[in-house]
N, CA and C atoms as a LAMMPS dump frame, in Angstrom:
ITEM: TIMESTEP
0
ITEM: NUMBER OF ATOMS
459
ITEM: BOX BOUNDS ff ff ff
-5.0000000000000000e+02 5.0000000000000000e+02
-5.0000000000000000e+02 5.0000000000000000e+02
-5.0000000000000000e+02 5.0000000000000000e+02
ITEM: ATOMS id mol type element x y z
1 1 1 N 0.819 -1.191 0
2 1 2 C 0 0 0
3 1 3 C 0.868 1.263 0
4 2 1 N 2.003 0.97 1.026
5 2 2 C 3.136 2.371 0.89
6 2 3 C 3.174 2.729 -0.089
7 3 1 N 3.928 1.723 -1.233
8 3 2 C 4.384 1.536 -2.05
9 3 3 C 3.582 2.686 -3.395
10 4 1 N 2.555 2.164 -3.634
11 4 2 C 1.757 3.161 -4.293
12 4 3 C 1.545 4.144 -4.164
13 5 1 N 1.294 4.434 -3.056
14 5 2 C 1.307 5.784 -2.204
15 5 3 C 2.649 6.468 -3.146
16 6 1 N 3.747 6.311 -2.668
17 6 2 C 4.835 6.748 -3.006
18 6 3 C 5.207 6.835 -4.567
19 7 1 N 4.549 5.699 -4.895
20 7 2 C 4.634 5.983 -6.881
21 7 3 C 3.607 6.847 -7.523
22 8 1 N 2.309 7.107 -6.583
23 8 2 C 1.494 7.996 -6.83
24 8 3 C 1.832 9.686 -6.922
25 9 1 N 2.764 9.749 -5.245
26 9 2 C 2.831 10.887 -5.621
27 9 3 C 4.365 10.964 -6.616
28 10 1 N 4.977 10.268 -6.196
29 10 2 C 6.202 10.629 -7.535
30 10 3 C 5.593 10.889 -8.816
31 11 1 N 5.051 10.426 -9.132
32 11 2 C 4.102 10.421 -9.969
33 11 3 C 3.809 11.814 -10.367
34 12 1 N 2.964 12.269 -9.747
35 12 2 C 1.953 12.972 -9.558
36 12 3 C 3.305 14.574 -10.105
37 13 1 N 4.809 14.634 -9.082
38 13 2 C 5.261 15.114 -8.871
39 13 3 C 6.042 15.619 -10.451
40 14 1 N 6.259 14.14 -10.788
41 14 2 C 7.152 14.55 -12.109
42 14 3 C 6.231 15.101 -13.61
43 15 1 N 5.095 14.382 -12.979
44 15 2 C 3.546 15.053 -14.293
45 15 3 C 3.615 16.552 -13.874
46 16 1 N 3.875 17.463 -13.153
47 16 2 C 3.442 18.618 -12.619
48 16 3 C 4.855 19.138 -13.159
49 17 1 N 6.059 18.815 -12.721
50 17 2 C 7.171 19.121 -13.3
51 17 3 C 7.377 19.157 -14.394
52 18 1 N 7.368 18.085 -15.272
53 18 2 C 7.508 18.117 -17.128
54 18 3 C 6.326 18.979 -17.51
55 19 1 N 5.291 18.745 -16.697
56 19 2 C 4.26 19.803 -17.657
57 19 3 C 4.199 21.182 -17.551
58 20 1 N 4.764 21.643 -16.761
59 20 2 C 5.14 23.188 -16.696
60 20 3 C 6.728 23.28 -17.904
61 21 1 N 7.143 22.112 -17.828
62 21 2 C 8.908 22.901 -18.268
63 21 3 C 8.403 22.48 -20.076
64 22 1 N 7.504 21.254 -19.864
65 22 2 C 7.229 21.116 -21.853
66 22 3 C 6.419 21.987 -22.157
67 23 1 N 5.51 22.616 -21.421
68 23 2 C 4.967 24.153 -21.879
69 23 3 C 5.73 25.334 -22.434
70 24 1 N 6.594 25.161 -21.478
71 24 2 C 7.803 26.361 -21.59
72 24 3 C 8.665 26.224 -22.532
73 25 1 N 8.59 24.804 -22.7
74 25 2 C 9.603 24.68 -24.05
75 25 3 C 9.107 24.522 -25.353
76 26 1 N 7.691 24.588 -25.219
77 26 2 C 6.797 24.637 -26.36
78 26 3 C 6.501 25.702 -26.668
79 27 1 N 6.353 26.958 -25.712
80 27 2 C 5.882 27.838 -25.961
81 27 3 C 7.631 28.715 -26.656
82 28 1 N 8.603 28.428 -26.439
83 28 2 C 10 29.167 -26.607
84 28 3 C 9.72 28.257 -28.422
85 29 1 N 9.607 27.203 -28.16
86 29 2 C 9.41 26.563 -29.733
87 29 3 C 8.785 27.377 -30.652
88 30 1 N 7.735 27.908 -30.248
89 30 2 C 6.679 28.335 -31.364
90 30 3 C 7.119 29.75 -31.075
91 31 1 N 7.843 30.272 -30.368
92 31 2 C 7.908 32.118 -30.424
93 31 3 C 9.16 31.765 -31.262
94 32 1 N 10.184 30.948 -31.388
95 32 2 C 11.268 31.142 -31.897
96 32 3 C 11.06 31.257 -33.642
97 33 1 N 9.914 30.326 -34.152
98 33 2 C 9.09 30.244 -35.393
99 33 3 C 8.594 31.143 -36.175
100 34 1 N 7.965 32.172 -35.184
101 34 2 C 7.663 33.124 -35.712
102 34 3 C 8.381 34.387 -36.536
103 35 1 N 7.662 35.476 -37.279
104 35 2 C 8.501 36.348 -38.121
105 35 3 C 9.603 37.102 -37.342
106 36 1 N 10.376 37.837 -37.648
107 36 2 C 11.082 38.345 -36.782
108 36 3 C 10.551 39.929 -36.028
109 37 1 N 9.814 40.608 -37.302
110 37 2 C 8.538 41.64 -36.615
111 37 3 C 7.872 41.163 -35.735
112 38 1 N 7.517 39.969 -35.643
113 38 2 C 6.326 39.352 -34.754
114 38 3 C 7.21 39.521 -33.341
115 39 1 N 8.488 38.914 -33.337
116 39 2 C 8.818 38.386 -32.033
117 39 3 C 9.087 39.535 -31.415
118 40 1 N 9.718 40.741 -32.286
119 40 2 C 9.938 42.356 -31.995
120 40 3 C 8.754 43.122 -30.908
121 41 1 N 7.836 42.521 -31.774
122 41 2 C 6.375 43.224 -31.394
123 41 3 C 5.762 42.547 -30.019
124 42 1 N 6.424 41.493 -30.01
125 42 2 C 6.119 40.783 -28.749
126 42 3 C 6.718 41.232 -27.697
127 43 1 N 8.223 40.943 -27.918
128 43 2 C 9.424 41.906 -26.783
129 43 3 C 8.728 43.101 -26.596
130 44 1 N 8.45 43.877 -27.796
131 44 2 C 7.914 45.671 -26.822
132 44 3 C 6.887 45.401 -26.23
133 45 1 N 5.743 44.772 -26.097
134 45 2 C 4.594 44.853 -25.648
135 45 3 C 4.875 44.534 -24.842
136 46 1 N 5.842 43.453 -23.681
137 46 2 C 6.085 42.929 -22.402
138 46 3 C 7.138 43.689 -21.705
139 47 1 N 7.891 44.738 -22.568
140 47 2 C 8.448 45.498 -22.279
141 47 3 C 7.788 46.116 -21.735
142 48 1 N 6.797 46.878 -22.524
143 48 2 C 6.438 47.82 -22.196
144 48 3 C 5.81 47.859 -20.99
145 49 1 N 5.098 46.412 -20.872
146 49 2 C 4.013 45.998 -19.625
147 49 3 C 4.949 45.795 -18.413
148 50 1 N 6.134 45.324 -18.389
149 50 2 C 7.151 45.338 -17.476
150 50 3 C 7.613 46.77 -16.884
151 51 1 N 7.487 47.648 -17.811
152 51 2 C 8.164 49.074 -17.331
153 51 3 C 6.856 49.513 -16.049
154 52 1 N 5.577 49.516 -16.986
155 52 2 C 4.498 49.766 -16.277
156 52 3 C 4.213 49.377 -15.261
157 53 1 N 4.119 47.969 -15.007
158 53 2 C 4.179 47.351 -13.805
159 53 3 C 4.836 48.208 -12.876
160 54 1 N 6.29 48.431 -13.002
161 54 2 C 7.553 48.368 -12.348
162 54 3 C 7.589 49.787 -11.982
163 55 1 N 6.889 50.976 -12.816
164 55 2 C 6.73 52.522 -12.711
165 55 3 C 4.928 52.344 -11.364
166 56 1 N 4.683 51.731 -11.924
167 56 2 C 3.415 51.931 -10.503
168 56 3 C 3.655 51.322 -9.504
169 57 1 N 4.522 49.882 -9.275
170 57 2 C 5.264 49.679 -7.887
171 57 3 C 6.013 51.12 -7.216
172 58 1 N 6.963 51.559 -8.198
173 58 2 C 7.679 52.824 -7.798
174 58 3 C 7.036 54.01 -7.209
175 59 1 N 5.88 54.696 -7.757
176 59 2 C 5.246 55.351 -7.362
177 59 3 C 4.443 54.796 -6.045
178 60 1 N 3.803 53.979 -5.686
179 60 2 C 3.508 53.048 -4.804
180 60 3 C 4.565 53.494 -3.621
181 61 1 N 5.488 52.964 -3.856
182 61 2 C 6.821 53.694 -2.435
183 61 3 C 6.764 54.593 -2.444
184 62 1 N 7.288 55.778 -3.754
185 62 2 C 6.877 57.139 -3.059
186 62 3 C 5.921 57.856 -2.402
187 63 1 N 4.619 56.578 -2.799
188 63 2 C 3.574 57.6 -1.787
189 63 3 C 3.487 57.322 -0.679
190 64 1 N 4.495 55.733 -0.619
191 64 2 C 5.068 55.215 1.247
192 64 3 C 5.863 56.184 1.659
193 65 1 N 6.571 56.43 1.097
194 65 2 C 8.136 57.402 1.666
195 65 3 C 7.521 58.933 1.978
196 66 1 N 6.681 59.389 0.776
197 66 2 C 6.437 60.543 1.251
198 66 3 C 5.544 60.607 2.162
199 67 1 N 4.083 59.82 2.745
200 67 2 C 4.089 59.825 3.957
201 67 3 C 4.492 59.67 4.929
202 68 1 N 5.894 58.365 5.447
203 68 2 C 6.652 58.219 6.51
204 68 3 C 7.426 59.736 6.665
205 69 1 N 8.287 60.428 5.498
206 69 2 C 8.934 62.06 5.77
207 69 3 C 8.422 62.713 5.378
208 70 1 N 8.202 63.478 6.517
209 70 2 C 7.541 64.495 6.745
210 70 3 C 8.556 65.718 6.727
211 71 1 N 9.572 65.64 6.973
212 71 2 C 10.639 66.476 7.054
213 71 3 C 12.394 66.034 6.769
214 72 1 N 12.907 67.198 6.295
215 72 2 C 14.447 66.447 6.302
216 72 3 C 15.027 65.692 7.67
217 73 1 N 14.442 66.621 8.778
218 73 2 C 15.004 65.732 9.482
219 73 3 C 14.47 64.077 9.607
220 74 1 N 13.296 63.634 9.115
221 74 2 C 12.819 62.655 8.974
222 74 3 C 13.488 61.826 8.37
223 75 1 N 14.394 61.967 7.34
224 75 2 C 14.878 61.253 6.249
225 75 3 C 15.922 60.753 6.561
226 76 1 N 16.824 61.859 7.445
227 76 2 C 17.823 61.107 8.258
228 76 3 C 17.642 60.483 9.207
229 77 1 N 16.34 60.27 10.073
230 77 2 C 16.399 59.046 11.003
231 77 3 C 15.906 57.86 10.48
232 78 1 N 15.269 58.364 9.316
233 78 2 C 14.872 56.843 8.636
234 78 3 C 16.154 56.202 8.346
235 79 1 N 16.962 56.597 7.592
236 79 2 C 18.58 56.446 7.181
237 79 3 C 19.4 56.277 7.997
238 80 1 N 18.819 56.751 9.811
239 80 2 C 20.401 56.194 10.408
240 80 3 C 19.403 55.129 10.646
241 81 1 N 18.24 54.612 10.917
242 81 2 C 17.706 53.334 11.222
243 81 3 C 17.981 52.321 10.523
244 82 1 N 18.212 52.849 8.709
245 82 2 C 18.253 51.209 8.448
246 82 3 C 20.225 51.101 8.422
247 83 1 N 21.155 52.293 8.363
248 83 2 C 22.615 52.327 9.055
249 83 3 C 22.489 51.072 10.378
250 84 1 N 21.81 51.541 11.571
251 84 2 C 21.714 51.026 12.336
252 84 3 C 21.56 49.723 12.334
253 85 1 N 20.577 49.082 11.631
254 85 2 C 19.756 47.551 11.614
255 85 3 C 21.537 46.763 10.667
256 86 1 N 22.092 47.65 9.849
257 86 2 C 23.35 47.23 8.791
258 86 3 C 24.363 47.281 9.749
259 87 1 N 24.355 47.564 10.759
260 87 2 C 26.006 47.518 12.067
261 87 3 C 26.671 48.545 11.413
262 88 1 N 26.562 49.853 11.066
263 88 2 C 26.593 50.371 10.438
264 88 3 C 26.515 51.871 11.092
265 89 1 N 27.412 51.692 12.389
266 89 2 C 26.879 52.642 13.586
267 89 3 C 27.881 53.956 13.464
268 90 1 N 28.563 53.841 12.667
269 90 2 C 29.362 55.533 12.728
270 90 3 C 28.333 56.247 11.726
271 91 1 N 27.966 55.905 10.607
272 91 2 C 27.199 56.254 9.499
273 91 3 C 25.477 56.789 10.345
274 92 1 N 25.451 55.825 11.125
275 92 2 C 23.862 56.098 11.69
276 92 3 C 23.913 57.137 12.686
277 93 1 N 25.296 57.042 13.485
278 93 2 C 25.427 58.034 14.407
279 93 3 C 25.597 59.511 13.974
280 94 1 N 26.372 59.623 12.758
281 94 2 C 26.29 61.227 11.595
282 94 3 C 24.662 61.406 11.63
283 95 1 N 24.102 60.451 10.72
284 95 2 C 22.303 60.698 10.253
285 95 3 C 21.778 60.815 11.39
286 96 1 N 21.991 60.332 12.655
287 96 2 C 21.053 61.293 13.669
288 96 3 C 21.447 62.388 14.353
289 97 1 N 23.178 62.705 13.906
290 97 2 C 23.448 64.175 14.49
291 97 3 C 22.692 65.331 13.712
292 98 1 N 22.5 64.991 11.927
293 98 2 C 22.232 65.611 11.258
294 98 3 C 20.604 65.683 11.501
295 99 1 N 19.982 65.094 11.624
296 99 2 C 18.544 64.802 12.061
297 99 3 C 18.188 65.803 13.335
298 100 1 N 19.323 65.423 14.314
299 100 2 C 18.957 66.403 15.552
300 100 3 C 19.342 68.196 15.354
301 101 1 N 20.38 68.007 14.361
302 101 2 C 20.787 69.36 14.026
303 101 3 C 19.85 70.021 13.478
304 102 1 N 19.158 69.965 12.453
305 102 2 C 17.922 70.175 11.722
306 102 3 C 16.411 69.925 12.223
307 103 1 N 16.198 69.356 13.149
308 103 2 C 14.98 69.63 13.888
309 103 3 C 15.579 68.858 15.494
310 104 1 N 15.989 70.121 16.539
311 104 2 C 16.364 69.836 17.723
312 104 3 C 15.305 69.267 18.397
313 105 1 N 13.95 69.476 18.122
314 105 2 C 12.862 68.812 18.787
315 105 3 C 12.057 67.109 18.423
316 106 1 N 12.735 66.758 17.703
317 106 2 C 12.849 65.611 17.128
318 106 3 C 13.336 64.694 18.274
319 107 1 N 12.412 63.975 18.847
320 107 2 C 12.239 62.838 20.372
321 107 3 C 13.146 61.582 19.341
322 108 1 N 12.394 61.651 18.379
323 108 2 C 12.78 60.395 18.044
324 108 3 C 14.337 60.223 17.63
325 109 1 N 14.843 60.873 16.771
326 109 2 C 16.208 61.054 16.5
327 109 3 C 16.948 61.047 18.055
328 110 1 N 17.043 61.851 18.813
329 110 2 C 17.394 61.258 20.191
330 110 3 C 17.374 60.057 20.634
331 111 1 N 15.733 59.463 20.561
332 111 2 C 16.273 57.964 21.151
333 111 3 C 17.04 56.774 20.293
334 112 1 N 17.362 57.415 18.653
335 112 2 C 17.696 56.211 18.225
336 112 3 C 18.756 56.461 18.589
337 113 1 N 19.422 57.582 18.53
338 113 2 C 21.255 57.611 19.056
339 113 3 C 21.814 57.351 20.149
340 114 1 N 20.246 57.154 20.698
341 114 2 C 20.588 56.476 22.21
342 114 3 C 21.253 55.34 22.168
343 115 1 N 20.248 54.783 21.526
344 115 2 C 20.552 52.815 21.238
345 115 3 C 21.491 52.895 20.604
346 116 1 N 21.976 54.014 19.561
347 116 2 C 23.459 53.801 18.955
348 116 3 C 24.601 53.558 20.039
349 117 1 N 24.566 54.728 20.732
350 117 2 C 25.632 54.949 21.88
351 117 3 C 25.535 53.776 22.789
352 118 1 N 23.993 53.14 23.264
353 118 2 C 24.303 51.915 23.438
354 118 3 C 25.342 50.8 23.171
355 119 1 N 25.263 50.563 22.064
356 119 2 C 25.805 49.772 21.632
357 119 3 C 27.177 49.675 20.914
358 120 1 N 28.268 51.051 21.001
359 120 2 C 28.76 51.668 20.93
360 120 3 C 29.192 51.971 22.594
361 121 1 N 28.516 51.114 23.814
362 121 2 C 28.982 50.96 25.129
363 121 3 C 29.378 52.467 25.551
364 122 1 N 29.002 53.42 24.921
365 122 2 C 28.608 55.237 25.668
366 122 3 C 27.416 55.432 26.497
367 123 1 N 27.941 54.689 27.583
368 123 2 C 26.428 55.046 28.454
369 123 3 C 25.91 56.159 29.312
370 124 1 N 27.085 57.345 29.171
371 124 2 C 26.893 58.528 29.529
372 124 3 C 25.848 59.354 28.534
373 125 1 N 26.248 59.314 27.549
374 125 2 C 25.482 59.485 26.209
375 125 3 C 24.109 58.942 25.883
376 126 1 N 24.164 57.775 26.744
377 126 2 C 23.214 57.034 26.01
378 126 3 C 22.01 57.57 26.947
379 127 1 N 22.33 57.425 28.112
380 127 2 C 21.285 57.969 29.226
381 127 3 C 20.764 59.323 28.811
382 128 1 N 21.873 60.214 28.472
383 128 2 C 21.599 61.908 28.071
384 128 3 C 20.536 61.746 26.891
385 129 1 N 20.86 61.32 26.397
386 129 2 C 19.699 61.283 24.854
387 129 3 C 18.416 60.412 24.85
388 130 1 N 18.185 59.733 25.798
389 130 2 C 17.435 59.17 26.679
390 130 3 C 16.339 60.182 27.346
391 131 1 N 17.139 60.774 28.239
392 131 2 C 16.399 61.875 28.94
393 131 3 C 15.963 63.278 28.115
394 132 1 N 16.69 63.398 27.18
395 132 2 C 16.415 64.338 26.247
396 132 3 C 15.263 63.848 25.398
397 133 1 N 15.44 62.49 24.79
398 133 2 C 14.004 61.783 24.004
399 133 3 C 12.662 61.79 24.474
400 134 1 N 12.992 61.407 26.703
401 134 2 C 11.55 61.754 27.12
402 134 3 C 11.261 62.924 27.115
403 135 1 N 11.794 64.173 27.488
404 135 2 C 11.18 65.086 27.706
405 135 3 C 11.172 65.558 26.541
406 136 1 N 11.313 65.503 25.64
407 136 2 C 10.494 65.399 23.884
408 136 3 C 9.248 64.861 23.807
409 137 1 N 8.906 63.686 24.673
410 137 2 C 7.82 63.28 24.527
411 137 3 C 7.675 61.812 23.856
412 138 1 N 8.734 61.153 24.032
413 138 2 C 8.992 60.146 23.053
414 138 3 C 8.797 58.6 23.574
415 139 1 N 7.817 58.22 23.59
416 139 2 C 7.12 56.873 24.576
417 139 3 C 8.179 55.971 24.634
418 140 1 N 8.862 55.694 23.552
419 140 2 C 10.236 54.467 23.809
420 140 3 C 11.094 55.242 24.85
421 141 1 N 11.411 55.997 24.701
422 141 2 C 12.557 56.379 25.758
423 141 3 C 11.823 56.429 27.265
424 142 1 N 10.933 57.223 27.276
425 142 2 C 10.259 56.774 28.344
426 142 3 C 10.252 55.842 29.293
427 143 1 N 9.623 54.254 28.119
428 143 2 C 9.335 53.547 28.956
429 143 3 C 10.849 52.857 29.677
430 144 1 N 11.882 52.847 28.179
431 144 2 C 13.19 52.676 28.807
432 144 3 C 13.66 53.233 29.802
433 145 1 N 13.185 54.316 30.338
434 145 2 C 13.76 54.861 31.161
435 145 3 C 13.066 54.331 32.614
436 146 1 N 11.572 54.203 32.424
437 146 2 C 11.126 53.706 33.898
438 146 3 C 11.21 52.21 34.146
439 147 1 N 11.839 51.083 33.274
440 147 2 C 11.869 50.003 33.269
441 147 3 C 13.555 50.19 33.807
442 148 1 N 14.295 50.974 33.661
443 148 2 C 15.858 51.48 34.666
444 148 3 C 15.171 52.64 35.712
445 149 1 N 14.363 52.552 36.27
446 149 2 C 13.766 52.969 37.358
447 149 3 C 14.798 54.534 37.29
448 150 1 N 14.955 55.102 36.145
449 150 2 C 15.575 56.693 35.882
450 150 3 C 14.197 57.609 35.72
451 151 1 N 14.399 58.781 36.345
452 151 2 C 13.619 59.809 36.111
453 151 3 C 13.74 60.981 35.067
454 152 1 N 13.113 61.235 34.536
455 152 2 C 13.607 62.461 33.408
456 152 3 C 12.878 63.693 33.406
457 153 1 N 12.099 63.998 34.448
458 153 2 C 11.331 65.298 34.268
459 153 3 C 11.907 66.079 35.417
């Protein structure tokens, strides 16, 4: 009974396999046949449908990106974040000086340079930008801060 079982689905497995790849090689058969205008006319039209596709994915992100920044300084904490996530911590630590330089009230740029300096073992730093993130208003630093039983107001 195994036995069948097992030739069934082999079976089953290599019918599903050849019949996708003899399609594919049937279908490359009969485009190769054709005129050479024809096959031209074929390439632009999937071209063209490829660009399209690929231009409304694009736009698609920009209308992600331009809602996530809101501001330049936005752009650089997005940028030292994904620096950051890449180990990539001198580069992330610039993008949130530049971030804080350009909007000093920016909670968030503070706490990510926190976690930079974290990890980067500056824990003088790390606390300061910490306490600077809460009293920005910035719920992560916050809660980091009352889970180290630190005060910041």
């Amino acid at each position: 009974m195994e036995f069948f079982v097992i030739l069934i689905i082999v079976g089953l497995y290599f019918l599903i396999w050849f019949g996708t790849s003899g399609q594919d090689w049937l279908a490359k058969r009969r485009f190769k046949k054709l005129p050479e205008e024809e096959q031209q006319r074929i390439l632009a039209e999937r071209s063209k449908a490829a660009f399209e596709k690929g231009f409304k994915d694009l736009t698609k992100h920009e209308k992600f990106m331009k809602e996530q920044i809101k501001s330049p300084s936005d752009f650089y904490v997005n940028r030292a974040a994904l620096n950051d996530i890449k180990n990539n911590l001198e580069q992330a630590l610039r993008d949130y000086d530049m971030a804080i330089k350009l909007d000093p009230q920016n909670g968030e740029a503070y706490c990510g340079r926190a976690f930079v300096f974290q990890q980067l073992k500056n824990h003088q730093r790390e606390i300061q930008d910490l306490i600077m993130a809460a009293k920005l208003g910035n719920e992560n630093a916050k809660d980091y801060l009352m889970k180290k039983k630190m005060r910041w107001e």
